[in-house]
N, C-alpha and C positions, 0 to 999 in steps of 0.2 A: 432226497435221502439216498446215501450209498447203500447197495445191495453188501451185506457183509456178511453172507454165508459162505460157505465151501465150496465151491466148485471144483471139477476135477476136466480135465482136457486132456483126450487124446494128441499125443506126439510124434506121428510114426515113423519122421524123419529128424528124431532124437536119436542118434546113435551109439554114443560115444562120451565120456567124460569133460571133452572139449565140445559136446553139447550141452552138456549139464551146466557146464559151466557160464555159456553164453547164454543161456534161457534164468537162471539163477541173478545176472548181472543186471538183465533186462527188468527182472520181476523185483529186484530190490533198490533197483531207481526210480521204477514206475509205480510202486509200491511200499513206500519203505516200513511203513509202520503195519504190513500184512503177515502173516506166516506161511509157508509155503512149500511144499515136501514134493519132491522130482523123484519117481519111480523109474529107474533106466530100462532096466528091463520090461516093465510093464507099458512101459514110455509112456507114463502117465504123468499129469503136473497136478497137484490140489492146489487150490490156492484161497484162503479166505480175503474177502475182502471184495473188491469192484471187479467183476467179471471182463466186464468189458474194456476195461483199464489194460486188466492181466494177458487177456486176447490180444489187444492190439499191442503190445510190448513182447510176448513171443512173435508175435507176426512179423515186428519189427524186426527182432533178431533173426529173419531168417528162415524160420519156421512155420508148421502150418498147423495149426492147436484147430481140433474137433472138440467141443462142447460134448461131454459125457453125460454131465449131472451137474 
């Protein structure tokens, strides 16, 4: 069974809108039918849907996503 709740991940080497943008591209290929809201300032990502899915596709991109909630 897919985990389909909300999770949120810290981002803290999210900087910039050409990060928003790369962690967005990653989370709706590896994700597409999830919803997903990128906090720049707060460098946070929510993302409902497979945790672990979401994880390893910011990681891919680059990034280093801490598990918040």
């Amino acid at each position: 069974m897919t985990d389909t709740k909300r999770t949120t991940f810290s981002v803290a080497d999210m900087s910039c809108n050409h990060c928003v943008a790369a962690i967005s591209a990653a989370l709706a290929e590896a994700l597409p039918d999830s919803e997903f809201s990128i906090d720049l300032p707060g460098h946070l990502v929510s993302v409902e849907g497979d945790a672990a899915k979401a994880e390893a596709a910011i990681r891919e991109a680059g990034y280093e996503p801490r598990r918040v909630s």
